[in-house]
C-alpha positions as CSV (number, residue, x, y, z in Angstrom):
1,X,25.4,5.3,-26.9
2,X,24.6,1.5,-28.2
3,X,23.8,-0.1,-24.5
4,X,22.0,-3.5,-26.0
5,X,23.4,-6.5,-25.7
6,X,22.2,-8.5,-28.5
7,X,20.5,-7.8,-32.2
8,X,19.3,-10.7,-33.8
9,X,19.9,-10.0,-37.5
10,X,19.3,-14.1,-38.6
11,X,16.0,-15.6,-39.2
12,X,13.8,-15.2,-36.8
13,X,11.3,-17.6,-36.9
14,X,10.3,-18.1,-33.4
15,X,9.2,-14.8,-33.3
16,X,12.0,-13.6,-30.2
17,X,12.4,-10.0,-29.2
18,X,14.0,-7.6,-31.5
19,X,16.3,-5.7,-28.7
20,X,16.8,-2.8,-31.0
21,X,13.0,-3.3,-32.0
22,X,11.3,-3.9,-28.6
23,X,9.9,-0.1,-27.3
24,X,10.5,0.6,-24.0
25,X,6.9,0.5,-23.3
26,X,6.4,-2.8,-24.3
27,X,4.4,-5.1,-21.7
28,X,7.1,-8.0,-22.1
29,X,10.0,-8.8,-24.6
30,X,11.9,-12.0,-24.7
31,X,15.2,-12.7,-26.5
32,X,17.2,-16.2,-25.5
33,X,20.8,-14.4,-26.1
34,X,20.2,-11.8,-23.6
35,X,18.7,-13.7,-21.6
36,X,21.7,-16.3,-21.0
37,X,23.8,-13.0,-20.6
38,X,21.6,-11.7,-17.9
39,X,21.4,-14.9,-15.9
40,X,25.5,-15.0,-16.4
41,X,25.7,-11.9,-15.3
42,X,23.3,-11.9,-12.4
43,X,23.3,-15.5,-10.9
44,X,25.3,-17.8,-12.0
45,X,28.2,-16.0,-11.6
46,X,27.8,-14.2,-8.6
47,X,25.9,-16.8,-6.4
48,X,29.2,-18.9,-6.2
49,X,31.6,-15.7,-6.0
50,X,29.1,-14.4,-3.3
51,X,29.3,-17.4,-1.2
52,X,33.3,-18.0,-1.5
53,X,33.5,-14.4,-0.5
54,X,31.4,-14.8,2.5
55,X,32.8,-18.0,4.0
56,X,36.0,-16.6,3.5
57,X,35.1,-13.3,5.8
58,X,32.7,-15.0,8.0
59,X,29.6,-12.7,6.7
60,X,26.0,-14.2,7.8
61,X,24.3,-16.4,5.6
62,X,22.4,-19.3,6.2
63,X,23.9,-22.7,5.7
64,X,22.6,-24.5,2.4
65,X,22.3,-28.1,2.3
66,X,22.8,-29.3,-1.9
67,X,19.5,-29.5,-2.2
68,X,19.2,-26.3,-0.8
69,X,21.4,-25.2,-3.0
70,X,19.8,-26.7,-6.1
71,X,16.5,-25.5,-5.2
72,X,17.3,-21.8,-5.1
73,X,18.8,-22.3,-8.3
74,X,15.5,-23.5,-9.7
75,X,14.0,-20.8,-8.1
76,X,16.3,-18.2,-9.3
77,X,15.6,-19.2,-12.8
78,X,11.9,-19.0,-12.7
79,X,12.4,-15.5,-10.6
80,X,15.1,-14.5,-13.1
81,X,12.4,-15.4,-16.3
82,X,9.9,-13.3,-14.8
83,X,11.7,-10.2,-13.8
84,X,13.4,-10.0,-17.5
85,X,10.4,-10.7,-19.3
86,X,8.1,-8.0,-17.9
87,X,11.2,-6.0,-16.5
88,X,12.0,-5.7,-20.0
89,X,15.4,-6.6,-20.4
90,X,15.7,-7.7,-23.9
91,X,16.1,-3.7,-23.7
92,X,17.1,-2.9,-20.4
93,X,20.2,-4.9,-19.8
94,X,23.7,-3.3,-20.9
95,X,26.6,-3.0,-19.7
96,X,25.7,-0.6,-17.0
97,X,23.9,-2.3,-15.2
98,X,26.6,-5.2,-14.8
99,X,29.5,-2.4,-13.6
100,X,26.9,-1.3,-11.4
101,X,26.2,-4.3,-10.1
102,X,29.3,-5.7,-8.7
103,X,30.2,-3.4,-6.4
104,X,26.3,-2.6,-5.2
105,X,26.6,-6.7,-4.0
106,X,29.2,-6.4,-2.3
107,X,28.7,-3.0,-0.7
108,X,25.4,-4.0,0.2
109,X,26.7,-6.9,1.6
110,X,29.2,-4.6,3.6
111,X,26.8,-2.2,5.2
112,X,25.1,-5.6,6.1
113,X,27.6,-6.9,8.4
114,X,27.7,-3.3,10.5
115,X,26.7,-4.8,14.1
116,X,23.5,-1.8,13.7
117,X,22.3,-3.5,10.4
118,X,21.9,-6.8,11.6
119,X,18.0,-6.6,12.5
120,X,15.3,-7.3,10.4
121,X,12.2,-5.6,9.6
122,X,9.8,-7.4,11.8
123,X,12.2,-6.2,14.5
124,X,11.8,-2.4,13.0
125,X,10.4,-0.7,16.6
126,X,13.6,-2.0,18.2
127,X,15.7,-0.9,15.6
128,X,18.8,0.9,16.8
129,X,19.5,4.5,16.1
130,X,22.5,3.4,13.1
131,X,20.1,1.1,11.5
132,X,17.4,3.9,11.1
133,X,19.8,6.3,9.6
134,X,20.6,3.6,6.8
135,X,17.0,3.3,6.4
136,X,16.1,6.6,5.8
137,X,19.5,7.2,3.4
138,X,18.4,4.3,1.5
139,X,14.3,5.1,1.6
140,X,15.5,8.8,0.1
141,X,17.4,7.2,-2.3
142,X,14.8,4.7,-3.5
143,X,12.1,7.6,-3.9
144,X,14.6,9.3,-5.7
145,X,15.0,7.3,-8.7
146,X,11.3,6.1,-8.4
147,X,10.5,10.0,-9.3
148,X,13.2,10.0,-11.7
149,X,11.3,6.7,-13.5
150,X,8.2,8.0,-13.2
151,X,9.6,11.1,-15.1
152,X,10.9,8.9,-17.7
153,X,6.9,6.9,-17.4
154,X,5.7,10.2,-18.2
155,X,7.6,11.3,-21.5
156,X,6.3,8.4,-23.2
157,X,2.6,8.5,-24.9
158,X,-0.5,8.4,-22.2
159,X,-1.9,5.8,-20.7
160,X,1.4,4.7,-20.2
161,X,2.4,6.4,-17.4
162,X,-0.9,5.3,-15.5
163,X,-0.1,1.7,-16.3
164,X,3.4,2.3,-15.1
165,X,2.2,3.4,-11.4
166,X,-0.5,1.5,-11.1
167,X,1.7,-1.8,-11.6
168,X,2.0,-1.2,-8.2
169,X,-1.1,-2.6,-7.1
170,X,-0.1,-6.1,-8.0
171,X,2.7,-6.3,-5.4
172,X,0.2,-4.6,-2.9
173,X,-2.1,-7.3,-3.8
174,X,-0.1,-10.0,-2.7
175,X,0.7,-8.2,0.3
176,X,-3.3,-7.4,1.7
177,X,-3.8,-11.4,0.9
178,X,-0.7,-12.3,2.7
179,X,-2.4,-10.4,5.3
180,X,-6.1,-11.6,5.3
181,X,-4.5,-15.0,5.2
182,X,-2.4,-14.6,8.6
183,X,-5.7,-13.3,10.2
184,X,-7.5,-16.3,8.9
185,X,-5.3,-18.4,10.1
186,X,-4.9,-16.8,13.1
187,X,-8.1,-15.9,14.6
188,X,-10.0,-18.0,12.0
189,X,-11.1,-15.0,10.9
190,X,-13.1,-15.6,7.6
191,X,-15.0,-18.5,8.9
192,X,-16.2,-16.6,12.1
193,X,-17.9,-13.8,10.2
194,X,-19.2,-15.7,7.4
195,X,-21.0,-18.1,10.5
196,X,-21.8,-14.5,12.1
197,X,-23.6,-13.7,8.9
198,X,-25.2,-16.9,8.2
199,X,-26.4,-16.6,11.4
200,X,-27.6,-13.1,11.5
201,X,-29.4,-13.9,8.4
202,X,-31.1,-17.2,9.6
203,X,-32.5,-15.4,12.9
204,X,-33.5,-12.2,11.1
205,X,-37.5,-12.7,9.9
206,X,-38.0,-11.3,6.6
207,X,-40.3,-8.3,5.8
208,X,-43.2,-10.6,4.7
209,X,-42.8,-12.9,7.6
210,X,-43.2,-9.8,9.9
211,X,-46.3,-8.5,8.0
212,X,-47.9,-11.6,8.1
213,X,-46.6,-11.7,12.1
214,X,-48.6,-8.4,12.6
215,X,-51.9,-9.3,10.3
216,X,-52.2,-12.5,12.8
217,X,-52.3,-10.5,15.5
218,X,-54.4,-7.4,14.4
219,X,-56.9,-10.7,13.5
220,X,-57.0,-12.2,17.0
221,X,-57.2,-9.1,18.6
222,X,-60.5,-8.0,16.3
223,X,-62.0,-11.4,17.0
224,X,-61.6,-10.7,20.9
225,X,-62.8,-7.6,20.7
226,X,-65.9,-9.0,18.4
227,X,-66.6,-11.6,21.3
228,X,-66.1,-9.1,23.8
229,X,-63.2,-10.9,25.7
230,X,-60.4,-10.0,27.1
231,X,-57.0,-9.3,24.2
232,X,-55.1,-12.0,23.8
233,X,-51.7,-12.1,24.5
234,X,-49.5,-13.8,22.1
235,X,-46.1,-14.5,23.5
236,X,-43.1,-14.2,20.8
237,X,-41.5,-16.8,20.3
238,X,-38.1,-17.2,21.9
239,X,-35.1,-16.9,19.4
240,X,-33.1,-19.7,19.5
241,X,-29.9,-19.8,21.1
242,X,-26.7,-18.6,18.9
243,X,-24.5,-21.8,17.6
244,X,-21.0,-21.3,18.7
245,X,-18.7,-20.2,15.9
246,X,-16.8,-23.2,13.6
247,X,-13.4,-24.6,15.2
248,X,-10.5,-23.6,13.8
249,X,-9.1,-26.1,10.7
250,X,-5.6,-24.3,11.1
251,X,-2.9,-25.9,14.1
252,X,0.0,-23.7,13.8
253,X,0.3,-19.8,14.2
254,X,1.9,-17.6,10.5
255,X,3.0,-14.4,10.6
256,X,4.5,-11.7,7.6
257,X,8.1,-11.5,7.3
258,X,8.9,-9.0,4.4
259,X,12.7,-9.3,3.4
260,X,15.0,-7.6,1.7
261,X,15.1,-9.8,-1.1
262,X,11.5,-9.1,-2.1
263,X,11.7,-5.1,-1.7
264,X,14.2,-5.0,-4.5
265,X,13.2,-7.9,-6.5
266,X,9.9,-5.7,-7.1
267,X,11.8,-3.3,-7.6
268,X,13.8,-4.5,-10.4
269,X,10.3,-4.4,-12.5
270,X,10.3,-0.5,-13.2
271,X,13.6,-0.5,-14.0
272,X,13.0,-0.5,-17.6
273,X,14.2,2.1,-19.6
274,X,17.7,2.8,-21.9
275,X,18.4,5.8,-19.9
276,X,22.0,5.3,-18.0
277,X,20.1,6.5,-14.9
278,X,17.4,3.4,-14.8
279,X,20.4,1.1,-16.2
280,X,22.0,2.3,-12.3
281,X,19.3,1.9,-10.8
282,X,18.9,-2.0,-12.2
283,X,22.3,-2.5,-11.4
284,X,21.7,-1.5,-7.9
285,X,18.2,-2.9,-7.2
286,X,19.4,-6.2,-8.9
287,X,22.6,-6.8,-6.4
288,X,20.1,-5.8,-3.3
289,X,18.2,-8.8,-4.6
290,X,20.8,-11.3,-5.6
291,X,22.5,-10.7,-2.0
292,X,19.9,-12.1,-0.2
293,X,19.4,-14.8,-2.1
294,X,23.0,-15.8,-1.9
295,X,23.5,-15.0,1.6
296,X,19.6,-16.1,2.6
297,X,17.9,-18.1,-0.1
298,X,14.3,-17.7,-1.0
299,X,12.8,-17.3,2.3
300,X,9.0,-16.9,2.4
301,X,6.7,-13.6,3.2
302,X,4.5,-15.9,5.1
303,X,5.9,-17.8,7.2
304,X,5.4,-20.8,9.9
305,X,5.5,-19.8,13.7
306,X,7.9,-21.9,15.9
């Protein structure tokens, strides 16, 4: 089954992606047809459908000023352009994906609006007993198809397969410096322990200091003893008191909100192969993305405390 979208048979001389030549290993693949398809498909017509939908059935979403408006548009370009270059979709996008896709917005958008569902992850240890049940159904489901992708990862050539799971680390990257940064700003974290180290390492004598320490006093106490007097006691001299750590630069508290938004829009990466199965699982990680950017926007994974 033929599930490309595009073939550029004319004169290439920009050097585009190939759809029926691009492997499905390849790092990133770009083709301008596809592309417009796959923005059609999974923006431009949806946001706008989304949010006619929504005010018409009084779902949440947040209320978007033009600008607003404009801006996650700008944003959901430059998202969109890096999620189909190194998703691969010069390759991956078909018309699975956009049947899938449809009804995966607006059921996700369904189970959203179920009074247990309406929490957020920060919130998870006062989750109710619904909202964990949905969690769990859609956590089994998610591991599912990532064994089923790592399957497909596997049948290709070695080291692909490595490079395949180990993408993984760039997302967890992000997060462990999202992290370090909230406890820098926090507790000025950073700046504290490198002063604590300065410090240590300003009060600490070196090893030569020390041996020259002792040889001054192995000296005086040989020249008393030559004189016949009485040892002199050299007092130490006193360390000097600690400097109080650096004030904090930082005036407002931050904390880590993950949202939905970015789960699936990592997601939407490893999604890459021709197989009908990951062209579902596109479809489906693709509407979990676009519905909270049309219900939510672009919100941030580090975030301002009020």
């Amino acid at each position: 089954m033929d599930l490309y979208a595009a073939h550029a048979t004319e004169p290439n001389v920009m050097g585009f992606s190939n759809p029926l030549l691009v492997p499905e290993t390849a790092l990133f693949s770009f083709h301008p047809i596809v592309f417009v398809y796959f923005m059609l498909s999974f923006f431009i017509v949806p946001y706008p459908i989304y949010r006619y939908i929504a005010s018409k059935y009084n779902w949440e979403v947040n209320q978007k000023t033009i600008a607003r408006h404009w801006s996650d548009t700008m944003l959901g370009f430059s998202y969109g352009l890096i999620v189909f270059i190194f998703g691969n979709y010069s390759i991956a996008y078909g018309w699975i994906t956009v049947v899938v896709f449809y009804p995966s917005l607006f059921g996700y958008a369904i189970m959203a609006e179920q009074p247990y569902t309406k929490t957020s992850l920060p919130n998870i240890k006062r989750w109710p007993k619904g909202m964990w049940i949905v969690f769990l159904i859609a956590l089994g489901i998610i591991l599912a198809f990532a064994g089923v992708h790592i399957y497909f990862a596997s049948q290709f050539d070695l080291p692909f397969v490595i490079y395949y799971v180990c993408a993984l680390l760039i997302p967890a990257f992000f997060l462990v410096t999202s992290v370090l940064l909230i406890k820098e700003v926090n507790s000025n974290w950073f700046r504290t322990k490198y002063h604590t180290w300065r410090q240590r390492k300003e009060t600490t004598p070196s090893p030569a200091s020390l041996s020259t320490h002792n040889a001054v006093d192995k000296a005086v106490a040989q020249e008393d003893r030559n004189n016949n007097k009485k040892a002199t006691v050299i007092e130490p001299m006193p360390a000097p008191a600690p400097l109080p750590p650096p004030a904090s630069p930082y005036t407002t508290k931050v904390s880590l909100h993950i949202h939905h938004w970015q789960i699936f829009y990592v997601l939407a990466f490893f999604t890459r192969f021709k197989h009908p199965v990951s062209q579902t699982a596109a479809g489906i990680v693709l509407a979990c993305y676009m519905q909270g950017i049309c219900a939510y926007g672009y919100d941030a994974l580090v975030i301002d405390d009020k």
